[in-house]
MARPA-123351 format. One record per atom (N, C-alpha, C): residue in one letter; y, x, z. Coordinates in steps of 0.02 Angstrom, whole numbers, padded with zeros to 5 digits, always signed. Atoms other than C-alpha are relative to their C-alpha. Layout:
BEGIN
aYXZ;...
This chain:
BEGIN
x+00002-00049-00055;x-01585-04573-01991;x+00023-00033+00065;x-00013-00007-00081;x-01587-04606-01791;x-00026+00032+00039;x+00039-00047-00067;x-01589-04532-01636;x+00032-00050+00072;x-00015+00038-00053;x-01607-04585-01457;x+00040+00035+00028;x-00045-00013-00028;x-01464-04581-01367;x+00001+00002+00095;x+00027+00024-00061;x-01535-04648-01190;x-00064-00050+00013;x+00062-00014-00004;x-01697-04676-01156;x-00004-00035+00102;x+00014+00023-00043;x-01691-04806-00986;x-00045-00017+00035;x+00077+00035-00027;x-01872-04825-00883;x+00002+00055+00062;x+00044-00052-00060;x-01944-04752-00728;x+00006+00053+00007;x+00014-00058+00035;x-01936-04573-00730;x-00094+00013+00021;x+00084+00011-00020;x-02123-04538-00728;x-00034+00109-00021;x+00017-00050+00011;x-02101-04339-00772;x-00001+00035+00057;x+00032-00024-00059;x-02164-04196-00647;x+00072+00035+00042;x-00068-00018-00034;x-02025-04144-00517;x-00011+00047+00046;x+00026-00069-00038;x-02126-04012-00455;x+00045+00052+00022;x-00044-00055+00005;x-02028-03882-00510;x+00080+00006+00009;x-00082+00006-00016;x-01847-03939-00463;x+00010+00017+00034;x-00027-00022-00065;x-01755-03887-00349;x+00058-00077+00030;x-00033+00031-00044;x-01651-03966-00206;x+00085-00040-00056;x-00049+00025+00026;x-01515-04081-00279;x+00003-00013-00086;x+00004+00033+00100;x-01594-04114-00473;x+00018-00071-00024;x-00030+00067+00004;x-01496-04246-00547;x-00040-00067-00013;x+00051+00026+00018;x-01650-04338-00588;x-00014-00053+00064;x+00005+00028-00075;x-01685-04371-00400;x+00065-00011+00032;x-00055+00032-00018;x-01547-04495-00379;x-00011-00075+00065;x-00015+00060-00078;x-01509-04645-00244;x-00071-00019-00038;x+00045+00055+00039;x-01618-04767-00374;x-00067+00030-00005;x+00080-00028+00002;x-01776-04642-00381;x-00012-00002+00067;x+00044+00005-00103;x-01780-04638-00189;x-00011-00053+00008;x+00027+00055-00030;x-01770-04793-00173;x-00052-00032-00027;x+00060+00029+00012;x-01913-04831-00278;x-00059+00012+00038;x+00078-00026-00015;x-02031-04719-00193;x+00021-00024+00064;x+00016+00009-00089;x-01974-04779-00009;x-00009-00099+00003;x-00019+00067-00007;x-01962-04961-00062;x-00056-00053+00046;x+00051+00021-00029;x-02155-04984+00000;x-00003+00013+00077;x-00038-00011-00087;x-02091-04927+00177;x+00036-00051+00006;x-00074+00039+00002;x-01944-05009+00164;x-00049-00084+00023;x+00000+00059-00021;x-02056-05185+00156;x-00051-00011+00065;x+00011-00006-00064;x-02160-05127+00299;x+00033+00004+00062;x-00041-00029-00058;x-02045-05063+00416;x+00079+00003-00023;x-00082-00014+00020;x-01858-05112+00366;x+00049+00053+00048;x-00051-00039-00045;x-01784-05010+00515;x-00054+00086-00028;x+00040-00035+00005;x-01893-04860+00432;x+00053+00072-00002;x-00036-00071-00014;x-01815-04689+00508;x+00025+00024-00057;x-00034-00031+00032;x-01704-04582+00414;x-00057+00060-00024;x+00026-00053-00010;x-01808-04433+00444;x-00065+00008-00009;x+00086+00042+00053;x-01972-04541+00379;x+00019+00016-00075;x-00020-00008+00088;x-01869-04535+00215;x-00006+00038-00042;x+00004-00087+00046;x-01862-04355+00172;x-00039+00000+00029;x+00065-00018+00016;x-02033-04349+00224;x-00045-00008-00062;x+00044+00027+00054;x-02109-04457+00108;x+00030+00010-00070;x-00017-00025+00050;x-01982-04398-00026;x-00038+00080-00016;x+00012-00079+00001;x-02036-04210+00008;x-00068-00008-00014;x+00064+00023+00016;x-02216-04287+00004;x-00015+00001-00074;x+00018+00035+00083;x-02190-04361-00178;x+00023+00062-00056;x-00023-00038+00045;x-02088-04222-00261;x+00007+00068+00021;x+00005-00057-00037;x-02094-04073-00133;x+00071+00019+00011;x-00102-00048-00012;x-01896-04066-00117;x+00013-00035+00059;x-00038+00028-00061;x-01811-04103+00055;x+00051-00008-00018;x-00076+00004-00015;x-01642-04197+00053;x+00009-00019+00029;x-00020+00016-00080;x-01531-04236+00146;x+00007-00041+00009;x-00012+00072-00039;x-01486-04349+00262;x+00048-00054-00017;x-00057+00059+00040;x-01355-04430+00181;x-00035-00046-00059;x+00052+00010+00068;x-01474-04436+00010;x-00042-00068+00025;x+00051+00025-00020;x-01604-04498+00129;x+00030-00083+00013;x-00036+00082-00022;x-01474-04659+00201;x+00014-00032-00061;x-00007+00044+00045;x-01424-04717+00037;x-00054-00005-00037;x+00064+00018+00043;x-01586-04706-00057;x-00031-00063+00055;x+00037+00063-00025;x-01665-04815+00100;x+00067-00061+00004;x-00045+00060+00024;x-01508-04930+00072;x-00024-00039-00028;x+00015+00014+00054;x-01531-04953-00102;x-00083-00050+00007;x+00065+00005+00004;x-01713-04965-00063;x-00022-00070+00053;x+00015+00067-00058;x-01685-05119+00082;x+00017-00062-00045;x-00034+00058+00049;x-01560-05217-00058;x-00075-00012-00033;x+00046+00024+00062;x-01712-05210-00196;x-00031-00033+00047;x+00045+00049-00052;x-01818-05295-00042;x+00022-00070-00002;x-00003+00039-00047;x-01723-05387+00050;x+00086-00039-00048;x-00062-00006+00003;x-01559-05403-00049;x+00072+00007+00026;x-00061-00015-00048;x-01378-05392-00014;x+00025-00030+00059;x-00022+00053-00046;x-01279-05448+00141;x+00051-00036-00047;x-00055+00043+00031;x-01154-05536+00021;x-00058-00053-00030;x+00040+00018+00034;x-01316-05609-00073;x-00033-00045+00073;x+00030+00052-00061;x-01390-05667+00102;x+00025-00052+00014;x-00052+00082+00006;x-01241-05779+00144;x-00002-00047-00049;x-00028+00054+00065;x-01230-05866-00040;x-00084-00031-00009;x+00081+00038-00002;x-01422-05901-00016;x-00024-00048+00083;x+00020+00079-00052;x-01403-06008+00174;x+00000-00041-00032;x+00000+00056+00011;x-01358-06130+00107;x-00050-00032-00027;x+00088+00023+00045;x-01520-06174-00010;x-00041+00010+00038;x+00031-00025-00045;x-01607-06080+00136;x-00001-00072+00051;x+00014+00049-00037;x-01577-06215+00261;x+00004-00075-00044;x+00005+00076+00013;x-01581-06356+00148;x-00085+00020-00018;x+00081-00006+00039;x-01779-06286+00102;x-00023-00024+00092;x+00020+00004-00064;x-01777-06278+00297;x-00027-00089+00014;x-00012+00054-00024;x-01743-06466+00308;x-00041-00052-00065;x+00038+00059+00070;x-01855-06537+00142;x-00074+00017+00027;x+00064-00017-00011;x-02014-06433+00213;x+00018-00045+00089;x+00009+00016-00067;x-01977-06493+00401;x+00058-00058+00023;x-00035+00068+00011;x-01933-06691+00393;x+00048+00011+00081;x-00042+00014-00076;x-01782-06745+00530;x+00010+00086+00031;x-00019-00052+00010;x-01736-06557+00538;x+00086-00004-00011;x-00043+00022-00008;x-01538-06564+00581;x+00023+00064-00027;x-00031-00069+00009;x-01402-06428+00514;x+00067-00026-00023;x-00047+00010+00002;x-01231-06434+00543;x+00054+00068-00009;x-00060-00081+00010;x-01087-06315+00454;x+00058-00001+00030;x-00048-00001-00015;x-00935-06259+00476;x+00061+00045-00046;x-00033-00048+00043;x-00825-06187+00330;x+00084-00013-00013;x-00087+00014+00014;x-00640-06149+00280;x+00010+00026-00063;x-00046-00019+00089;x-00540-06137+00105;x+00057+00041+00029;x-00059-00036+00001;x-00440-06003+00106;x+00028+00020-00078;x-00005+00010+00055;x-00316-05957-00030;x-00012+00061-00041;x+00056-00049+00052;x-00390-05786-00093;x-00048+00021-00003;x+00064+00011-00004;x-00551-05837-00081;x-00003-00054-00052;x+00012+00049+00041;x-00638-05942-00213;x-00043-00046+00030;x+00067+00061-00059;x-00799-05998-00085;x+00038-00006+00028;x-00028+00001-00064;x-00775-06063+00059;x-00033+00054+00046;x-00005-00064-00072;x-00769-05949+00223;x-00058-00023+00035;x+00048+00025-00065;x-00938-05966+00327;x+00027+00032+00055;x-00010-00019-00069;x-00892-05981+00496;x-00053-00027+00060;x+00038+00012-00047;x-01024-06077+00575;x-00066-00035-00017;x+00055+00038+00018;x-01202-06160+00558;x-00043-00003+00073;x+00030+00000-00058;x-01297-06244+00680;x-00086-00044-00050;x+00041+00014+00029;x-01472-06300+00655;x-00048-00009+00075;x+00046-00016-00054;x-01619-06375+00768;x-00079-00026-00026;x+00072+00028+00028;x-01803-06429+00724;x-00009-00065+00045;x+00022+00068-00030;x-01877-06600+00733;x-00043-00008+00058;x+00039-00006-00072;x-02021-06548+00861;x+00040+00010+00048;x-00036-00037-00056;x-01888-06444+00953;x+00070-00072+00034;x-00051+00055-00009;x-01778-06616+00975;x-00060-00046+00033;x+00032+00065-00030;x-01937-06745+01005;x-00020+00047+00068;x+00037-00030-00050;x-02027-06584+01115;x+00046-00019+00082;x-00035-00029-00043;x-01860-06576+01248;x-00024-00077+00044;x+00001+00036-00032;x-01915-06750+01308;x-00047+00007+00049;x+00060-00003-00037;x-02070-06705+01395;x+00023+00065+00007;x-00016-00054-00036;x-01984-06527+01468;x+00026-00023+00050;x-00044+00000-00053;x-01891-06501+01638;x+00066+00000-00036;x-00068+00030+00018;x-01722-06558+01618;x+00023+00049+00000;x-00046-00053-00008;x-01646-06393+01616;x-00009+00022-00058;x-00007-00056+00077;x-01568-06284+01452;x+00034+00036+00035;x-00017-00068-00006;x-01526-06123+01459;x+00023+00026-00088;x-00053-00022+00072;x-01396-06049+01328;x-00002+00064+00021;x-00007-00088+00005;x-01378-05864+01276;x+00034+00019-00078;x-00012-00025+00059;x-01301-05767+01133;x-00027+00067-00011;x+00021-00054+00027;x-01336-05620+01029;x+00029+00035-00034;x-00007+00008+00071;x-01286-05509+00904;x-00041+00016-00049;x+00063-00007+00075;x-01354-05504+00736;x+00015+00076-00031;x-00040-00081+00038;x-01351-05308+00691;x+00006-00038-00066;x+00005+00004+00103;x-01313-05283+00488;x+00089+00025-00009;x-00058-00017+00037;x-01154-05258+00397;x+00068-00044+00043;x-00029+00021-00017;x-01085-05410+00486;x-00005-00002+00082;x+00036+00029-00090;x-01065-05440+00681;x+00016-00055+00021;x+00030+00055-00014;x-01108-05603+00685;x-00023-00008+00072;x+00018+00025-00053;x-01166-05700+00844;x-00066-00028-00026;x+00065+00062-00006;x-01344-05804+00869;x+00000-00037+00065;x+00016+00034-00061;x-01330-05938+00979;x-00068-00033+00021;x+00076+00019-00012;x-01496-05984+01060;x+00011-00043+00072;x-00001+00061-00083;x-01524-06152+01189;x-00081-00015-00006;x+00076-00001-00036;x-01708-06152+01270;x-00006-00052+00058;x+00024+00037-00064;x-01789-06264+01390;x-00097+00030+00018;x+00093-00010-00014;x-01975-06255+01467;x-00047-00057+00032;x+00058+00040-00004;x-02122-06353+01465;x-00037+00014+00045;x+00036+00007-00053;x-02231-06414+01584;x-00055+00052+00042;x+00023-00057-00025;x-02341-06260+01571;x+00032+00061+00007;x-00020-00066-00035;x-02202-06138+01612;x+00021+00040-00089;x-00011-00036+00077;x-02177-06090+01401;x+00072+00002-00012;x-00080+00029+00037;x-02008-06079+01326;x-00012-00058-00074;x+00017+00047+00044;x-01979-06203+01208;x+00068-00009-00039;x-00062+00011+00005;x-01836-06166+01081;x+00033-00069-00011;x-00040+00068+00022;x-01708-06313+01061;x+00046+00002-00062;x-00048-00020+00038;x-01565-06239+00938;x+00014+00065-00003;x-00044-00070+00027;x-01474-06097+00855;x+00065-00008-00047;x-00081+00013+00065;x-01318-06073+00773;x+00018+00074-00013;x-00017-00078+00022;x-01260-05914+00681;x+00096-00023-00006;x-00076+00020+00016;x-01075-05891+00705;x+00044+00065+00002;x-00036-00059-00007;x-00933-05787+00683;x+00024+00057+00037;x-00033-00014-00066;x-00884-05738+00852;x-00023-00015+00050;x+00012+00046-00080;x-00945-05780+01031;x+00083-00035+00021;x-00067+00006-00018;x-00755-05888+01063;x-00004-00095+00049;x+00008+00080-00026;x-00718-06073+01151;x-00012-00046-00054;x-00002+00021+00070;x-00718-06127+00973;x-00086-00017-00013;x+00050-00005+00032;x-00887-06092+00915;x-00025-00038+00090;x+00032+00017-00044;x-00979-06128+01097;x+00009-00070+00014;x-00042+00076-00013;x-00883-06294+01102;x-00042-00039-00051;x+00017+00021+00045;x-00956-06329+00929;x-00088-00001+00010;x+00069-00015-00033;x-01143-06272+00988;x-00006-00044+00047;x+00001+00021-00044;x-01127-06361+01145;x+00001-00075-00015;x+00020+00041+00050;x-01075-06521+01057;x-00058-00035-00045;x+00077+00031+00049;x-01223-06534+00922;x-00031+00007+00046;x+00084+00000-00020;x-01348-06492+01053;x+00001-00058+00046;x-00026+00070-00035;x-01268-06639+01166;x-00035-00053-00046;x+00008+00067+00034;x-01273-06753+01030;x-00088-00006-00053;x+00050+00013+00005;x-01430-06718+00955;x-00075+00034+00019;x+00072-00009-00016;x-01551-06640+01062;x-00005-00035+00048;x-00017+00042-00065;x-01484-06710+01234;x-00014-00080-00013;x-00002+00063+00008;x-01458-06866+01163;x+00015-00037+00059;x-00011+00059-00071;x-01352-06945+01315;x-00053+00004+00071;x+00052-00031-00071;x-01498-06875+01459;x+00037+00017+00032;x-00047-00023-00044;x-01386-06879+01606;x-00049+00060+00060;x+00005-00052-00046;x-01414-06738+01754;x-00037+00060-00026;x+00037-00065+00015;x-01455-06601+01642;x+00040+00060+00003;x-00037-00072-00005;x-01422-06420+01699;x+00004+00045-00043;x-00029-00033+00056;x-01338-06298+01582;x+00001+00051+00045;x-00026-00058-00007;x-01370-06128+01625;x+00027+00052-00049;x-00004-00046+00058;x-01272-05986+01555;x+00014+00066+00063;x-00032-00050-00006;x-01193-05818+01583;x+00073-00014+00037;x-00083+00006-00012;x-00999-05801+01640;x+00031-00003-00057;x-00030-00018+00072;x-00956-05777+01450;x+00066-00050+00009;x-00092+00072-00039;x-00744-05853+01468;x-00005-00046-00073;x+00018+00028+00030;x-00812-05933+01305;x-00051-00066+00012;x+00013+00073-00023;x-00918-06047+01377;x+00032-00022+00065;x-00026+00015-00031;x-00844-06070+01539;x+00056-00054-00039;x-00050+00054+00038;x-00683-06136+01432;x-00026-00056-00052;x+00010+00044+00042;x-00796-06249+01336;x-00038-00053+00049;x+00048+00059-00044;x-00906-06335+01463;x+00063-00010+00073;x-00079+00027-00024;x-00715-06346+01554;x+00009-00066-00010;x-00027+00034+00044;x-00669-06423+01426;x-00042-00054-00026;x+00061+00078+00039;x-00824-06562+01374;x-00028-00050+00064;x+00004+00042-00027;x-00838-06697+01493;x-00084-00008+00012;x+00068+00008-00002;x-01023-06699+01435;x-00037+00050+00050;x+00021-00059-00035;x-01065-06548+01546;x+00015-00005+00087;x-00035+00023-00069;x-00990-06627+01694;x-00060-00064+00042;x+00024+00050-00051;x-01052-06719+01851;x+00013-00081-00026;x+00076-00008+00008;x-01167-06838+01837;x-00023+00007-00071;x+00021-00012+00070;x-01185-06802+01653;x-00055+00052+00011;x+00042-00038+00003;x-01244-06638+01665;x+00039+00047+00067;x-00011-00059-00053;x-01225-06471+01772;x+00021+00078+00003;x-00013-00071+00025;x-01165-06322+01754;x-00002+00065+00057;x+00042-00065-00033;x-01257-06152+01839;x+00006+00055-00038;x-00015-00066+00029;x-01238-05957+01813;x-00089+00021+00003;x+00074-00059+00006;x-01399-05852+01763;x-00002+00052+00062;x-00002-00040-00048;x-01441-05767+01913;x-00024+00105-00012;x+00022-00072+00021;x-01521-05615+01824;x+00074+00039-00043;x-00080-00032+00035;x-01333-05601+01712;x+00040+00021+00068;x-00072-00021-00107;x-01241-05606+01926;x-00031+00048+00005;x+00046-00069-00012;x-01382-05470+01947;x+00033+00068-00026;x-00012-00059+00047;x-01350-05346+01807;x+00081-00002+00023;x-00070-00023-00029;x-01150-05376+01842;x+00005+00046+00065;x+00005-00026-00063;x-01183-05330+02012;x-00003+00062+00000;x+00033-00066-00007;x-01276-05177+01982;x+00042+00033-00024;x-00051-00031+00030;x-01136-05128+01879;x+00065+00039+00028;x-00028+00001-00049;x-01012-05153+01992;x+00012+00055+00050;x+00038-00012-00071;x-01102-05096+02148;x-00048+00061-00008;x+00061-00060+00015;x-01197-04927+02121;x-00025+00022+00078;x+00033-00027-00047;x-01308-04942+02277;x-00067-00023-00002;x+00049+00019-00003;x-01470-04956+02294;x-00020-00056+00057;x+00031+00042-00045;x-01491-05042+02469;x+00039-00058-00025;x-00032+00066+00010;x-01362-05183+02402;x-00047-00043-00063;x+00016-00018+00043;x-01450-05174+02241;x-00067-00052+00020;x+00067+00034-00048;x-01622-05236+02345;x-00001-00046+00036;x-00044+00069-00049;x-01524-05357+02445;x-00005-00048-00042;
């Protein structure tokens, strides 16, 4: 004599007749049915969710229902943010076996209740984007970002432009923080291997007191090395901030 006790698959019976909150229609069933959204459109509305749920089974839930089912339903995609980090690393070494002379420089710490190490920094630039900067105008332009998600991460991004007026990226680095630390470390690798020693090149940035204290602080950024200039569209937007007039504003 047996009997089944649990009975694990799909549910694949009719949910017509349920009502609002049947235990059946849990996180893991939404997220099956939104998961084909989910790889179209990862930022896919809340309010898309309980459509296409109310679509499949005729029940509206809620909005809470609706956020963790498209959670659930981004992990089965895209996987976790803990799962993203423990996969750079293989990530940029695929970067650097498919795209020969391809550079990537880390930056990690041992701490003692931690078993990995701590990512704190990665820089990375492409081999075109290193031979291309020789035949651009001598000028880079630096900027940061952040990276929405779970973490708030930075993206550092250094650009130059080509003869027809294109951008042409040079580097990126994903880092913990915008600080003098990290920009120092950015500033650095792109010196040493995109610059490669090219004296009178201008460095524009922002006011960020992060780079200011790093291109202070690096000799390489200095007269006649290189140059250091503010973004006139970043003095702009301060301005406007500032200054709420229009005729100054037009000035």
């Amino acid at each position: 004599m047996w009997k089944v006790g649990r009975y694990i698959k799909e549910h694949t019976c009719d949910m017509g007749t349920c009502c609002d909150g049947h235990f059946n229609l849990d996180v893991e069933m939404i997220a099956n049915v939104l998961r084909v959204d989910i790889e179209k459109t990862p930022r896919f509305p809340i309010k898309d969710c309980q459509t296409v749920v109310l679509k499949a089974y005729g029940i509206l839930i809620s909005r809470r229902k609706a956020y963790l089912g498209r959670k659930r339903a981004f992990e089965k995609v895209y996987g976790t943010w803990e799962g993203s980090f423990a996969e750079l690393p293989r990530f940029m070494e695929a970067l650097k076996h498919f795209n020969p002379g391809t550079i990537v420089e880390w930056k990690t710490e041992r701490r003692v209740d931690v078993i990995e190490d701590v990512f704190n920094y990665v820089f990375w630039t492409f081999k075109p984007c290193i031979d291309g900067f020789m035949f651009c105008r001598p000028v880079i332009s630096i900027d940061g970002t952040h990276v929405y998600g779970k973490y708030d991460i930075k993206l550092l991004i250094a650009i130059a432009m080509d003869g027809n007026g294109s951008i042409l990226p040079l580097a990126f680095a994903i880092v913990a923080n915008e600080s003098m630390e990290t920009w120092s470390l950015f500033l650095d690798n792109l010196q040493l291997h995109v610059v490669k020693g090219r004296r009178g090149v201008p460095l524009i940035s922002d006011r960020h007191h992060g780079i200011l204290l790093s291109v202070y602080d690096s000799p390489n950024w200095h007269a006649p090395f290189g140059f250091h200039r503010f973004c006139l569209r970043h003095l702009k937007a301060n301005f406007k901030k500032k200054f709420k007039n229009v005729t100054l504003n037009n000035l």
